[in-house]
C-alpha positions in Angstrom: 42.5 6.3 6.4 38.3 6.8 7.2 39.6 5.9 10.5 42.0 8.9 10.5 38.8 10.7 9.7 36.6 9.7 11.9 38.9 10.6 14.5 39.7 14.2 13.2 35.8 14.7 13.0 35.1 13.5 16.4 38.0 16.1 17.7 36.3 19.1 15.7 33.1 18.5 17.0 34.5 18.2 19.9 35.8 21.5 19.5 32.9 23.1 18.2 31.2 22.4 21.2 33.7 23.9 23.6 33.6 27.0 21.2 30.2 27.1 21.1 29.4 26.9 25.0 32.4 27.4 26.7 34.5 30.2 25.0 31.4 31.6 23.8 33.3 31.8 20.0 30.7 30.1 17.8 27.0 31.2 18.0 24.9 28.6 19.2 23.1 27.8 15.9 26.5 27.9 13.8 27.9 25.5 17.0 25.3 22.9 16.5 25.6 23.3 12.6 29.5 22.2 12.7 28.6 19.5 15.8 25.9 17.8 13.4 27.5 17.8 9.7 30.4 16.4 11.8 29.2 13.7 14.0 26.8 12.8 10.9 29.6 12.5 8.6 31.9 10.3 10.9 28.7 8.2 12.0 28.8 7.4 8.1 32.4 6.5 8.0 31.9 4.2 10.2 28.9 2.6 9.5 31.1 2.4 6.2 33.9 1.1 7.6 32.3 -1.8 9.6 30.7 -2.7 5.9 34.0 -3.3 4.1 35.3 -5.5 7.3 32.0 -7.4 7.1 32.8 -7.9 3.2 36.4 -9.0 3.7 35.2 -11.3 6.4 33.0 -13.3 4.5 35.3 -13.2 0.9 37.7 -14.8 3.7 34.9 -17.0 4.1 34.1 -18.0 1.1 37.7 -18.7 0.0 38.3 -21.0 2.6 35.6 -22.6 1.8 36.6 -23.1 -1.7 40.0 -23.7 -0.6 38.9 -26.9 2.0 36.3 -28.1 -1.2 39.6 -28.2 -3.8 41.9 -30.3 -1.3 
């Protein structure tokens, strides 16, 4: 699912930025604005995302450890 997210934020930061520069929609303080909260908030998502797969990696760890110690 924060994958999901990060993808939908990407794609409207994306589009922020054509809006902003290309179509001439956005103004260019409002552009960056959108662009930052954005990118900030997927950057986040996946800095938390790559923190639960280090988690479940070592819990995997630890139980076959545990697992190898009880045969």
């Amino acid at each position: 699912m924060k994958k999901t997210g990060i993808i939908f934020l990407f794609f409207i930061s994306l589009m922020a930025a054509l809006m902003t520069w290309q179509m001439n929609i956005l103004s260019n303080f409002g552009g960056i604005c959108i662009i930052g909260f954005c990118f900030g908030a997927a950057m986040l998502m996946w800095l938390d995302v790559l923190d639960v797969n280090e988690a479940i990696q070592r819990s995997v760890k630890k139980d076959d450890k545990r697992t190898k110690a009880e045969h």
